[in-house]
SEBA-803338 format. One record per residue: residue in three letters; y, x, z of N, C-alpha, C in turn. Coordinates in steps of 0.1 Angstrom, whole numbers. Atoms other than C-alpha are relative to their C-alpha. Layout:
resn:ALA n_v:Y n_u:X n_w:Z ca_v:Y ca_u:X ca_w:Z c_v:Y c_u:X c_w:Z
...
# end
This chain:
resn:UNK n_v:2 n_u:-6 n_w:-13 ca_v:-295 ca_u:10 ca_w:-130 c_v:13 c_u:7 c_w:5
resn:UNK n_v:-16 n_u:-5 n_w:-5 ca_v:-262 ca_u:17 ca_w:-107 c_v:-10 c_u:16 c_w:7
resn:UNK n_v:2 n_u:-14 n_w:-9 ca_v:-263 ca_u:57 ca_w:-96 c_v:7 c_u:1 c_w:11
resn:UNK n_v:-8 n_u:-4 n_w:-7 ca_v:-249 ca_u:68 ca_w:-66 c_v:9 c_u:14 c_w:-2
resn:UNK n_v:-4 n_u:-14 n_w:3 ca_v:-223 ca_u:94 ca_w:-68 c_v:4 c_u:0 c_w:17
resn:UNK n_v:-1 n_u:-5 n_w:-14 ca_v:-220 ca_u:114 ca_w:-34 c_v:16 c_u:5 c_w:3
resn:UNK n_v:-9 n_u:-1 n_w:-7 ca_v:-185 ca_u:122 ca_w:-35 c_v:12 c_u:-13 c_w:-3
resn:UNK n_v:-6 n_u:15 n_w:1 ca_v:-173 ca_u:85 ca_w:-40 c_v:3 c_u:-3 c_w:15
resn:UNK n_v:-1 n_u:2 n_w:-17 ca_v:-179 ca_u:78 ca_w:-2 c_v:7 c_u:10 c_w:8
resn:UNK n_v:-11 n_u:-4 n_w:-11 ca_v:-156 ca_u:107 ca_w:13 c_v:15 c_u:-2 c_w:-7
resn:UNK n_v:-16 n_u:2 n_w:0 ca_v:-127 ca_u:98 ca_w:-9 c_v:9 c_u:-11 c_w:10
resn:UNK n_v:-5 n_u:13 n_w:-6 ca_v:-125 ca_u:62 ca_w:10 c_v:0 c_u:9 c_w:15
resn:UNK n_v:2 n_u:-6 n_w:-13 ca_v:-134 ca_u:84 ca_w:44 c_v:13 c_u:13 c_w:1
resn:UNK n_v:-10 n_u:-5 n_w:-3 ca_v:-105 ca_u:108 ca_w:35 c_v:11 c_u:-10 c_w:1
resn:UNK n_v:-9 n_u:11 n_w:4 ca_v:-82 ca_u:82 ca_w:27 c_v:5 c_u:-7 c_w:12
resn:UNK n_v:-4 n_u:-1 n_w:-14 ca_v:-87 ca_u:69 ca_w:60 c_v:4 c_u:6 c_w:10
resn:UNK n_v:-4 n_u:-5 n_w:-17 ca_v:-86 ca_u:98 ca_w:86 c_v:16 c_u:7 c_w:-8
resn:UNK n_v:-14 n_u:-11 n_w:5 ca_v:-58 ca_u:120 ca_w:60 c_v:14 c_u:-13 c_w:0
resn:UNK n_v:-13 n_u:5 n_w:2 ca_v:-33 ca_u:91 ca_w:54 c_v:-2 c_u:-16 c_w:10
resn:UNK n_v:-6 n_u:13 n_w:-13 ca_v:-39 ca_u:58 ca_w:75 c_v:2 c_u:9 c_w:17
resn:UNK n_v:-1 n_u:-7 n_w:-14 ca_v:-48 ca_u:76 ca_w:111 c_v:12 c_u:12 c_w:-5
resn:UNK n_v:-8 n_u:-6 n_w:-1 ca_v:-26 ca_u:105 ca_w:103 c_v:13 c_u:3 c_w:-4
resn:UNK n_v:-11 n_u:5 n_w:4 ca_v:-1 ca_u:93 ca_w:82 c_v:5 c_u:11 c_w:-13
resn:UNK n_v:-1 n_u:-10 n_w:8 ca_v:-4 ca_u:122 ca_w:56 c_v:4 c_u:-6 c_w:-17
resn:UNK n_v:-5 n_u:1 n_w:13 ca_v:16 ca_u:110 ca_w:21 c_v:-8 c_u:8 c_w:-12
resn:UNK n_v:8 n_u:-12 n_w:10 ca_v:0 ca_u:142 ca_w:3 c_v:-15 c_u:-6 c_w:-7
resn:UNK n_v:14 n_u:-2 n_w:-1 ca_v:-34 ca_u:127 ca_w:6 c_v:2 c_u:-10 c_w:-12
resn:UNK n_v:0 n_u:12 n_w:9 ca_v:-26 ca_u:98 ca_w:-14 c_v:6 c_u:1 c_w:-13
resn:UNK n_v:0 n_u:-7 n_w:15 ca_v:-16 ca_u:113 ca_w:-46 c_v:-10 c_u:5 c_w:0
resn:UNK n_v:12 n_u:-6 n_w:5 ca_v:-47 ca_u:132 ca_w:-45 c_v:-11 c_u:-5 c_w:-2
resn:UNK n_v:11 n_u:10 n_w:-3 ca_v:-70 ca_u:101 ca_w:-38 c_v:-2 c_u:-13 c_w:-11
resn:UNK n_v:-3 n_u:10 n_w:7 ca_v:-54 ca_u:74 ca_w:-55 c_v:6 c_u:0 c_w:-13
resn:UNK n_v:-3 n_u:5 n_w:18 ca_v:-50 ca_u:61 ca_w:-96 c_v:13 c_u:-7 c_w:5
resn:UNK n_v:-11 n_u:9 n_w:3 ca_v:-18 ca_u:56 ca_w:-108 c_v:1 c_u:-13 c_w:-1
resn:UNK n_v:3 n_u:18 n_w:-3 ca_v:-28 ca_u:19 ca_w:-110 c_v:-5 c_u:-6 c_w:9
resn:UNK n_v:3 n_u:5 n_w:-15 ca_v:-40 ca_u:18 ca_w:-77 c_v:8 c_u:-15 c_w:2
resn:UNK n_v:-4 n_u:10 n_w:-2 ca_v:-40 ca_u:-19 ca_w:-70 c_v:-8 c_u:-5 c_w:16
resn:UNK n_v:5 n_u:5 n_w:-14 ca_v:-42 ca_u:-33 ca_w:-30 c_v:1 c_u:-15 c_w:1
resn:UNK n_v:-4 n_u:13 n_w:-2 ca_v:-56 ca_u:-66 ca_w:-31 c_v:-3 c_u:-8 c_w:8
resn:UNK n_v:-4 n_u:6 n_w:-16 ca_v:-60 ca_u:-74 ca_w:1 c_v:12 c_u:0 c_w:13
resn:UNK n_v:-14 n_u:3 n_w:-5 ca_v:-21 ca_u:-68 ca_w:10 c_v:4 c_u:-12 c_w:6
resn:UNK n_v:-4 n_u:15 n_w:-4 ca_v:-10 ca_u:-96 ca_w:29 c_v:16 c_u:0 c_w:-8
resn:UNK n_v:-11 n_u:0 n_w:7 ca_v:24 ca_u:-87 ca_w:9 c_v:0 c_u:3 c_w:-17
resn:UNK n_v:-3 n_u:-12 n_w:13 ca_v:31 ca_u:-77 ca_w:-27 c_v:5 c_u:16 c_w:2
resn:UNK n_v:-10 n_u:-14 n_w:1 ca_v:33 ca_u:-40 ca_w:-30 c_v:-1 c_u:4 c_w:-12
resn:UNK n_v:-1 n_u:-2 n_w:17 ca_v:39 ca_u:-20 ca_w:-60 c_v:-17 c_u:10 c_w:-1
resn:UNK n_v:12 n_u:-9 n_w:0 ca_v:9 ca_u:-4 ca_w:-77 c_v:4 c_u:14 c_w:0
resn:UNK n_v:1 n_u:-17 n_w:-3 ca_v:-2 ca_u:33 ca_w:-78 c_v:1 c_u:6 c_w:18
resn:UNK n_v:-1 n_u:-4 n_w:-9 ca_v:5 ca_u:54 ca_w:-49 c_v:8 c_u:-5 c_w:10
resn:UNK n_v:-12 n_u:8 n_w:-6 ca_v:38 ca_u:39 ca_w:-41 c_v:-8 c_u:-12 c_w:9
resn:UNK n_v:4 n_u:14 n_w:-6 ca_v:16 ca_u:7 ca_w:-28 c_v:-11 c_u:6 c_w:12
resn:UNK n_v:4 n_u:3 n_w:-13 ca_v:-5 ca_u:22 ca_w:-1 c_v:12 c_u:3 c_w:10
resn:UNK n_v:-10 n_u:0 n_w:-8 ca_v:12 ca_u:20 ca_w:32 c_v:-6 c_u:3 c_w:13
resn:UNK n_v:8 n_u:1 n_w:-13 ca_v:5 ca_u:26 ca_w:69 c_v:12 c_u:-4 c_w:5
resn:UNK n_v:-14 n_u:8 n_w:-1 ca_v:26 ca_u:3 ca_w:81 c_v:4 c_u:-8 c_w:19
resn:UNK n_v:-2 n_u:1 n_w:-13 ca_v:21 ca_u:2 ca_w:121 c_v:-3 c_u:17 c_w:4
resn:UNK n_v:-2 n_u:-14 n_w:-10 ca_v:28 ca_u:34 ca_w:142 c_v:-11 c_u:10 c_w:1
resn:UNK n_v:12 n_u:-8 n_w:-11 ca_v:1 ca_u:40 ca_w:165 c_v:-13 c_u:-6 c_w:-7
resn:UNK n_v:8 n_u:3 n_w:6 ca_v:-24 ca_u:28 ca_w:141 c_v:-13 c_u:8 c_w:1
resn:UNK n_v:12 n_u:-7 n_w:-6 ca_v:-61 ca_u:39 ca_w:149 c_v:-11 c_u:-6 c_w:-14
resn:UNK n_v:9 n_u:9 n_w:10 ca_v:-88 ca_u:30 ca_w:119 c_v:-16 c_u:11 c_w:3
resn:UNK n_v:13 n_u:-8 n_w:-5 ca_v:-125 ca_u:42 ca_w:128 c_v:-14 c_u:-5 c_w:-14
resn:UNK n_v:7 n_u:6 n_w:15 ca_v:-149 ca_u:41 ca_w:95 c_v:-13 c_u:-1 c_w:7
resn:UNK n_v:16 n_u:5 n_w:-5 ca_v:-182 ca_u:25 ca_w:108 c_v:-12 c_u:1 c_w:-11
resn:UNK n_v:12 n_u:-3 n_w:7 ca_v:-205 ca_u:25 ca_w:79 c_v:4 c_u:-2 c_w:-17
resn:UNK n_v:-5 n_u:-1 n_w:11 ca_v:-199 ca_u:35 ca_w:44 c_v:-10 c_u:-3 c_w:-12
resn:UNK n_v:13 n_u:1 n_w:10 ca_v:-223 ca_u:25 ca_w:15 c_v:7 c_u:0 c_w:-18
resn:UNK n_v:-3 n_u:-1 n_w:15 ca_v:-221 ca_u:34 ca_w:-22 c_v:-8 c_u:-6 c_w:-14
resn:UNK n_v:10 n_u:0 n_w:9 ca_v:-234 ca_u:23 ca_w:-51 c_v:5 c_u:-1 c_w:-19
resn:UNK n_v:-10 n_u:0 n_w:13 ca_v:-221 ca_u:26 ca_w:-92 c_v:11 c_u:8 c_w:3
resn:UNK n_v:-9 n_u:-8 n_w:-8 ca_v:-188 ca_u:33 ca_w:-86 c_v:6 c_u:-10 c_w:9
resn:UNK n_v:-2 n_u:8 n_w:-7 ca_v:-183 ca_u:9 ca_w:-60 c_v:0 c_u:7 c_w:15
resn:UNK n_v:4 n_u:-1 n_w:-12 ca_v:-179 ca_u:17 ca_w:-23 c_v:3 c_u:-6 c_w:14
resn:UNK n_v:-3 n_u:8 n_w:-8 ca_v:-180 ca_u:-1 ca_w:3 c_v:0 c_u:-1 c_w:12
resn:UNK n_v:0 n_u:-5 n_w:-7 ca_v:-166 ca_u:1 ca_w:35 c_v:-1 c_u:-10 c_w:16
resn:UNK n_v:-3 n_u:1 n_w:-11 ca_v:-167 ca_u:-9 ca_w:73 c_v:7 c_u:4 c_w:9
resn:UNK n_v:-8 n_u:-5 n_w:-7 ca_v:-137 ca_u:-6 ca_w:91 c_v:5 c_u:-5 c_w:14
resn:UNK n_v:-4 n_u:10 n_w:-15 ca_v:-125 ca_u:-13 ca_w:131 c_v:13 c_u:10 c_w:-1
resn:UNK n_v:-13 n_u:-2 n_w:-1 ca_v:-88 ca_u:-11 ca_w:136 c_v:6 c_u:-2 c_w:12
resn:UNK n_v:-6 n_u:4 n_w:-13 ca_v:-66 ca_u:-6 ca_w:164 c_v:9 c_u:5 c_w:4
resn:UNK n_v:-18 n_u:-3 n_w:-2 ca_v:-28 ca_u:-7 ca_w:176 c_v:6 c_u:-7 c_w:9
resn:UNK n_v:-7 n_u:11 n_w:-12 ca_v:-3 ca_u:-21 ca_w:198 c_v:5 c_u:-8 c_w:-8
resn:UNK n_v:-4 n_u:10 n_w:9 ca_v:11 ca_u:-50 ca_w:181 c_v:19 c_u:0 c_w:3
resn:UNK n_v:-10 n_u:-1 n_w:-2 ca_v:45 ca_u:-38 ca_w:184 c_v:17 c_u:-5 c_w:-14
resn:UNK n_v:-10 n_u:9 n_w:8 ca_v:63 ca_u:-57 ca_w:155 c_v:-7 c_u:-5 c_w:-7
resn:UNK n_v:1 n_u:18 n_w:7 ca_v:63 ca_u:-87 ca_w:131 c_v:-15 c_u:8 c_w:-9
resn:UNK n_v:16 n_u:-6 n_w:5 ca_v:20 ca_u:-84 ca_w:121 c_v:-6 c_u:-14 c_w:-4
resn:UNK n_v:5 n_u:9 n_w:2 ca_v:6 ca_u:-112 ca_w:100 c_v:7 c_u:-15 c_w:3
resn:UNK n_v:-6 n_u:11 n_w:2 ca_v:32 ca_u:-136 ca_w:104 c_v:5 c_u:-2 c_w:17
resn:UNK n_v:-2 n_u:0 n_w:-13 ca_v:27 ca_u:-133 ca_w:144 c_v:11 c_u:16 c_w:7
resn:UNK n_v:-8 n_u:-10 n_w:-6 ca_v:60 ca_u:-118 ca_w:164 c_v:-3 c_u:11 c_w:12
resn:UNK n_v:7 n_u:-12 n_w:-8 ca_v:57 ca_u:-86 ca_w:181 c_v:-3 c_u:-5 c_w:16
resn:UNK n_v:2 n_u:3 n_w:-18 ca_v:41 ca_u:-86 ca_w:218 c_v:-3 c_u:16 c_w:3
resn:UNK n_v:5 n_u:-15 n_w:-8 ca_v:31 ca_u:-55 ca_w:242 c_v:-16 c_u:1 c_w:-6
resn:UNK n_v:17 n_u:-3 n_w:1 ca_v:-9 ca_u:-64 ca_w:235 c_v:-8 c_u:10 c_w:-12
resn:UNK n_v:9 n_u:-11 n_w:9 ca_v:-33 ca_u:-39 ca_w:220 c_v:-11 c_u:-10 c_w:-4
resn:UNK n_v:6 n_u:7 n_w:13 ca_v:-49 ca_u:-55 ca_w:186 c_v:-13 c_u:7 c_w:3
resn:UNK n_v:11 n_u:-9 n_w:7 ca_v:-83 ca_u:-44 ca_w:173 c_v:-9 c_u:-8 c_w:-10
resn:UNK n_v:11 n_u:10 n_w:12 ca_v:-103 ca_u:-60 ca_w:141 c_v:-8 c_u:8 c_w:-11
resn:UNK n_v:7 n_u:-5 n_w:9 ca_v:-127 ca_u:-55 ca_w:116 c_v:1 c_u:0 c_w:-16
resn:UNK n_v:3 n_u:8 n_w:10 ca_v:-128 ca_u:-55 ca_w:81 c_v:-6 c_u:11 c_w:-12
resn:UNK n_v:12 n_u:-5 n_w:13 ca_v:-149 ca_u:-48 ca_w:48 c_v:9 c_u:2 c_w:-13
resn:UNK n_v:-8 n_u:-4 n_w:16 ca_v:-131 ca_u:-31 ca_w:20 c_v:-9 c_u:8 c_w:-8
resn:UNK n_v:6 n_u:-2 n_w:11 ca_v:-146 ca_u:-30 ca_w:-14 c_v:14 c_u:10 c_w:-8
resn:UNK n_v:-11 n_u:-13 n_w:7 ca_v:-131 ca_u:2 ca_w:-31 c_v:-2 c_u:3 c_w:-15
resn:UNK n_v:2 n_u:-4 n_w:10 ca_v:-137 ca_u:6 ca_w:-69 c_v:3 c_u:18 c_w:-1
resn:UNK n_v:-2 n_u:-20 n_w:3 ca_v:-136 ca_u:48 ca_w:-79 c_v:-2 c_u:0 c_w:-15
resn:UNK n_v:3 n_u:2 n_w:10 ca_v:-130 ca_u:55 ca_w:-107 c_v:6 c_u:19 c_w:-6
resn:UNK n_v:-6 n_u:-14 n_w:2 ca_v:-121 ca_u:94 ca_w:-125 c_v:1 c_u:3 c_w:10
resn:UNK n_v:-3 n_u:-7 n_w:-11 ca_v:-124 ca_u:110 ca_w:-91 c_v:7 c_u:-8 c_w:8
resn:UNK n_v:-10 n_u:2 n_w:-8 ca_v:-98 ca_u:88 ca_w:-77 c_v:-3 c_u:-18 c_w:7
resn:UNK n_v:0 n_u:15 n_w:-5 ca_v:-97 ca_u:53 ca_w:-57 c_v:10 c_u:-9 c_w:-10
resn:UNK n_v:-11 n_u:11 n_w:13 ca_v:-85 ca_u:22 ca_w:-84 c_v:3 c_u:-9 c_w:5
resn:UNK n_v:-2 n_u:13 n_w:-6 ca_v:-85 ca_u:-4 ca_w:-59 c_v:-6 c_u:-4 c_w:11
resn:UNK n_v:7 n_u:-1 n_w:-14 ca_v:-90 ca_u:-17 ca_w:-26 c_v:2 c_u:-17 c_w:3
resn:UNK n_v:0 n_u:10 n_w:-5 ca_v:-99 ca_u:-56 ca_w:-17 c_v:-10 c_u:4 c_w:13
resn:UNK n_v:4 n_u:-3 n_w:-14 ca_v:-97 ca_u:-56 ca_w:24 c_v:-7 c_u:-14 c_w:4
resn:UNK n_v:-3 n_u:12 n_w:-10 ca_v:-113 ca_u:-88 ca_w:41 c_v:-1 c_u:1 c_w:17
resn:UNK n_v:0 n_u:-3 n_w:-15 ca_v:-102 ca_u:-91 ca_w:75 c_v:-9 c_u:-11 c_w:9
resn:UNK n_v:7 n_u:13 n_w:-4 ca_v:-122 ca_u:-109 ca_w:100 c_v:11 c_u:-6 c_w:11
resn:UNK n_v:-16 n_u:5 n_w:-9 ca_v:-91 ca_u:-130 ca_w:115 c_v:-11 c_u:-5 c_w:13
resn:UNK n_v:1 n_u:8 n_w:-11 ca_v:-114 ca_u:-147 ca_w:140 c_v:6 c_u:4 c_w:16
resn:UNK n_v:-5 n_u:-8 n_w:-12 ca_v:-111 ca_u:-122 ca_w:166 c_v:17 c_u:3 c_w:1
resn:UNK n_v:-15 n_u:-4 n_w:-6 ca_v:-77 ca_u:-113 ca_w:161 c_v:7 c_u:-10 c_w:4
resn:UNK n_v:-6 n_u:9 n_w:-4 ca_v:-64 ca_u:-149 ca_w:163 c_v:-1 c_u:-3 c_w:16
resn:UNK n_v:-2 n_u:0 n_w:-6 ca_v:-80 ca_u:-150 ca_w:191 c_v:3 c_u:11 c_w:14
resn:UNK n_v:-4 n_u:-12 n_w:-3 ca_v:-66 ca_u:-116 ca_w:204 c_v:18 c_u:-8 c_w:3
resn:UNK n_v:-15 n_u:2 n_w:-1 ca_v:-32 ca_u:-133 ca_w:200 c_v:1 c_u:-17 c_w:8
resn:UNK n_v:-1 n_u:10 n_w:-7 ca_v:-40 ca_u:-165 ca_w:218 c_v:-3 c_u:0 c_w:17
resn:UNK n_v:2 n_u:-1 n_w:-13 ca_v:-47 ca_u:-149 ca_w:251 c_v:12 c_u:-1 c_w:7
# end
């Protein structure tokens, strides 16, 4: 039988407003395993802390619905930015992005061990075909 642990679900909810929206480095030593592995990067990064990244500006991420269970948590995220340099292979434009995606977060010792993102490209593709 998987338990829920209750402070599993605000590590991924700090994670987001302290270091993606705000851009806070501090948070992410306190959140993240040295072996933190992101494998839903569209790039290679290094593990541990060194590998998260917020890697557009004006970056907006809004956590829609969080669910726990083991130590698993799993998240609902909507995203949104101006698309102001090289994003997914597509060259920068003026237009304002926004997409969804489901990141499975393992927890493990207090800390986040890993994060597979999937994005839902449909919309963004067609976000970039207007």
């Amino acid at each position: 039988m998987l338990v829920r642990r209750e402070q599993d679900p605000s590590l991924v909810r700090r994670l987001v407003e302290e270091m993606l929206n705000e851009g806070n480095r501090g948070a992410v030593d306190e959140l993240v395993a040295p072996d933190f592995v992101d494998q839903g990067a569209a790039h290679p990064r290094a593990p541990g802390p060194e590998g998260v990244q917020r890697t557009l500006a004006d970056l907006r991420v809004v956590t829609d619905d969080v669910l726990a269970e083991g130590d698993r948590v799993v998240a609902r995220l909507r995203t949104e930015t101006t698309h102001a340099g090289l994003f997914r292979r597509f060259p920068p434009t003026p237009r304002h992005l926004g997409w969804t995606t489901i990141s499975i977060v393992p927890i493990g010792d207090g800390k986040i061990r890993e994060c597979c993102g999937l994005m839902v490209y449909r919309s963004l593709r067609h976000q970039f075909a207007e």
